[in-house]
C-alpha positions as CSV (number, residue, x, y, z in Angstrom):
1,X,127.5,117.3,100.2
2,X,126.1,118.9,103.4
3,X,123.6,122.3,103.4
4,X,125.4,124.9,102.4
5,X,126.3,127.5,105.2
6,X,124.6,131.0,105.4
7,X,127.2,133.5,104.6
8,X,127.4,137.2,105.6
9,X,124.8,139.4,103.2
10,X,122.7,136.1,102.3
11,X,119.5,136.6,102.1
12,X,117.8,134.0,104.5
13,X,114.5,132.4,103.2
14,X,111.9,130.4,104.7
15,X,111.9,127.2,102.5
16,X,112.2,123.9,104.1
17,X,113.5,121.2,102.3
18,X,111.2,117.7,102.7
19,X,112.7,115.9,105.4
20,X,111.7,113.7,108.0
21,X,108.3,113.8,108.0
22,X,107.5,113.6,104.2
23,X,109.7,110.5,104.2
24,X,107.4,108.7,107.3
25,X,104.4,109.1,105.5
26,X,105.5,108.2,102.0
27,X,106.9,105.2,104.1
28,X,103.0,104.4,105.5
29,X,101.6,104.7,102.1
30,X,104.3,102.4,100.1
31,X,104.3,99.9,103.3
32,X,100.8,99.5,102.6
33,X,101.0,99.3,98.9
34,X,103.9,96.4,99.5
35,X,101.5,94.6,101.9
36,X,98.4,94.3,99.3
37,X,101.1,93.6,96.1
38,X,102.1,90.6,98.5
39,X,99.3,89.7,99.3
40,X,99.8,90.4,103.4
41,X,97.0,92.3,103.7
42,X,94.5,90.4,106.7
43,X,91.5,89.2,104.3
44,X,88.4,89.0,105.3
45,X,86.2,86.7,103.4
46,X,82.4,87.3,102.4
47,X,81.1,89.5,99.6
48,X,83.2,92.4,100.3
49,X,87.0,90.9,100.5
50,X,87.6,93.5,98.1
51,X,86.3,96.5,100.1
52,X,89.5,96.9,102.7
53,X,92.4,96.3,99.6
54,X,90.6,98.7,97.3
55,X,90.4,101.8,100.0
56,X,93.3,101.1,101.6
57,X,95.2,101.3,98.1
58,X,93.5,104.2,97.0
59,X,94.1,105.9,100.3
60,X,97.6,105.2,100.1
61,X,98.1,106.2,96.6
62,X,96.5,109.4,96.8
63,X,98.7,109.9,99.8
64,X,101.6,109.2,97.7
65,X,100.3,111.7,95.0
66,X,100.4,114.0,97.3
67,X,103.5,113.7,99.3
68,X,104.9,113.6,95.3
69,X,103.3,117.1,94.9
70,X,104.6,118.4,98.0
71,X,107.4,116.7,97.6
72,X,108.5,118.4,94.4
73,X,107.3,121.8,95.0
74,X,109.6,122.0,99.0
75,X,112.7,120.9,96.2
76,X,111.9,123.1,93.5
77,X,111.7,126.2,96.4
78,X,115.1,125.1,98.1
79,X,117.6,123.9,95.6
80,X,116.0,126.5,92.5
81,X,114.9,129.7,94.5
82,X,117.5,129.3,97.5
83,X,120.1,127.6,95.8
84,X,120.8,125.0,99.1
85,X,120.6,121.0,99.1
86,X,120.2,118.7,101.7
87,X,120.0,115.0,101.6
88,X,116.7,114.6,103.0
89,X,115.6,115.6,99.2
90,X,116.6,112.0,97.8
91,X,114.8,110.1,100.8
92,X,111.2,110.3,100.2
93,X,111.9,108.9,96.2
94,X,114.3,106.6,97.0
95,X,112.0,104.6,99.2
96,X,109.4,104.5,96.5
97,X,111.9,103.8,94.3
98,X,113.4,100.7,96.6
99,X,109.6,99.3,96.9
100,X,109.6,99.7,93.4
101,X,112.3,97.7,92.4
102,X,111.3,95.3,94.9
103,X,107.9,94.6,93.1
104,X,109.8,94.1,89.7
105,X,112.4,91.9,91.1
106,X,111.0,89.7,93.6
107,X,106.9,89.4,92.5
108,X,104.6,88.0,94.7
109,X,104.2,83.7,94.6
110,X,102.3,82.5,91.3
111,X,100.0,79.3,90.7
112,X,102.9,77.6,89.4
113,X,104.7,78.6,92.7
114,X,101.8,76.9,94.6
115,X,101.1,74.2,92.3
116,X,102.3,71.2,95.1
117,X,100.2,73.2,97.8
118,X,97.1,73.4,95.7
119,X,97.4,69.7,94.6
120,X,97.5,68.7,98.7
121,X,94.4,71.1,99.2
122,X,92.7,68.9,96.3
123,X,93.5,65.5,97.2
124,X,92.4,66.4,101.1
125,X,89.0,67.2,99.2
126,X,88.7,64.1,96.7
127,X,89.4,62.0,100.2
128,X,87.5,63.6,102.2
129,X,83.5,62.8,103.0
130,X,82.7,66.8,102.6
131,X,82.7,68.1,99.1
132,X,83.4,71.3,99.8
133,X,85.5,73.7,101.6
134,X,84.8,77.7,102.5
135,X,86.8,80.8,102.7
136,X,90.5,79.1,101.8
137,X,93.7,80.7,101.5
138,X,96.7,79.0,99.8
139,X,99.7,81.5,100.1
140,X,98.3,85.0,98.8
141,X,95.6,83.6,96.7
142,X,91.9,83.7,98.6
143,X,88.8,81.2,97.5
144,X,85.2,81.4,97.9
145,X,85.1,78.1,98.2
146,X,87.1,74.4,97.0
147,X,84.9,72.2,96.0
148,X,84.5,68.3,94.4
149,X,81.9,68.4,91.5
150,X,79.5,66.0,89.8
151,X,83.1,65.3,87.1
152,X,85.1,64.3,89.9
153,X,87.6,67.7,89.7
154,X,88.4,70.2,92.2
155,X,87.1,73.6,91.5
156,X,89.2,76.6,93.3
157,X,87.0,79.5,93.1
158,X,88.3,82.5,93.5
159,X,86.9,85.4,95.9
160,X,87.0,87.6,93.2
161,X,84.3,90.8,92.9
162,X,82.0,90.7,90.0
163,X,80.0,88.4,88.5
164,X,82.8,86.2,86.5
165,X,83.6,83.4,88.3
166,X,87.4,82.0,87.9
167,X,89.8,79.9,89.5
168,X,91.4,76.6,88.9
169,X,90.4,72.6,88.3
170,X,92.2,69.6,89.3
171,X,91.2,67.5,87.1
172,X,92.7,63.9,87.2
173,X,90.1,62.3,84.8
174,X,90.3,64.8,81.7
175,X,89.2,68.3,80.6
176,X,86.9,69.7,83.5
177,X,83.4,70.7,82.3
178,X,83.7,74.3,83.2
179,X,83.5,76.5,80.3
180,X,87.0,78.3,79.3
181,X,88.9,76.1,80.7
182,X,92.6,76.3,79.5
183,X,94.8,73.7,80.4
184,X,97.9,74.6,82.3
185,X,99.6,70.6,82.1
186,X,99.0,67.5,84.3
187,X,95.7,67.5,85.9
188,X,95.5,71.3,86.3
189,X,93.4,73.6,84.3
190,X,92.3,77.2,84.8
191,X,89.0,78.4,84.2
192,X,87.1,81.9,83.9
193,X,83.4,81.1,83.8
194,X,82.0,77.9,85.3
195,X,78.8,76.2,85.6
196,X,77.3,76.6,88.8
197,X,75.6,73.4,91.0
């Protein structure tokens, strides 16, 4: 269904439907959103890896809350005052509603995912004269550091904000001494508070 032609006697209106433009920048914004769920976001490591994800996703959401806003109230005015339609009304919501069901359907790589690429990072570390490792990244997860400890395991602490520290263990030779550590099978543990050297 096409806009409706303006017939003799109609009165014309001003209203503009959303179109081109509202659909680019609710593209930016969920393009951004898409890159931080994935984890394709360029990271930068140090005490503020967090900083860039956090304004970039805000920015972009309160961009999208307020192409929404403007989205609904150009509709409203042009299909209930004037009576009219246009496609361009369905093409802001159904790319939010593609990135959507992309999120849902295909999520981003877990540990379990990762597990073999993890396990090579840990063996490079057990065999290797240095002990530790900074600033790693193993698919979309980010870590402080990877390092061997006085046990023997590999701790993968994550660049997380705040003061918990979490991550995983390898741990060949038993249960790791970090505290909370919840074994996951094999060698592998995960942990949410560990002793620190």
């Amino acid at each position: 269904m096409g806009e409706r032609q303006v017939e003799p006697g109609d009165i014309v209106s001003d209203n503009k439907p959303p179109g081109r433009i509202l659909t680019a920048i609710t593209g930016v914004a969920v393009i951004v959103l898409v890159c931080l769920h994935y984890d394709w976001w360029p990271s930068r490591f140090g005490d503020m890896a967090w900083a860039d994800p956090l304004l970039f996703g805000g920015t972009a959401l309160l961009v999208l809350i307020v192409a929404g806003t403007v989205w609904a109230i150009r509709t409203l005015h042009f299909v209930g005052q004037d009576r009219r339609w246009t496609w361009w009304i369905m093409a802001a919501p159904t790319v939010v509603a593609a990135a959507a069901a992309s999120a849902l359907l295909l999520p981003p790589p877990s540990f379990d995912d990762m597990r073999p690429e993890f396990e090579r990072v840990a063996l490079d570390v057990l065999a290797s004269p240095e002990r530790s490792r900074s600033n790693v990244e193993i698919g979309r997860f980010d870590f402080r550091s990877v390092r061997q400890r006085s046990d023997n395991a590999v701790y993968f602490v994550r660049a997380d904000p705040g003061m918990a520290v979490s991550g995983w263990v390898y741990s060949p030779d038993g249960t790791p001494t970090a505290s909370s550590a919840t074994h996951l099978g094999g060698p592998w543990y995960e942990f949410l508070v560990a002793w620190r050297d």
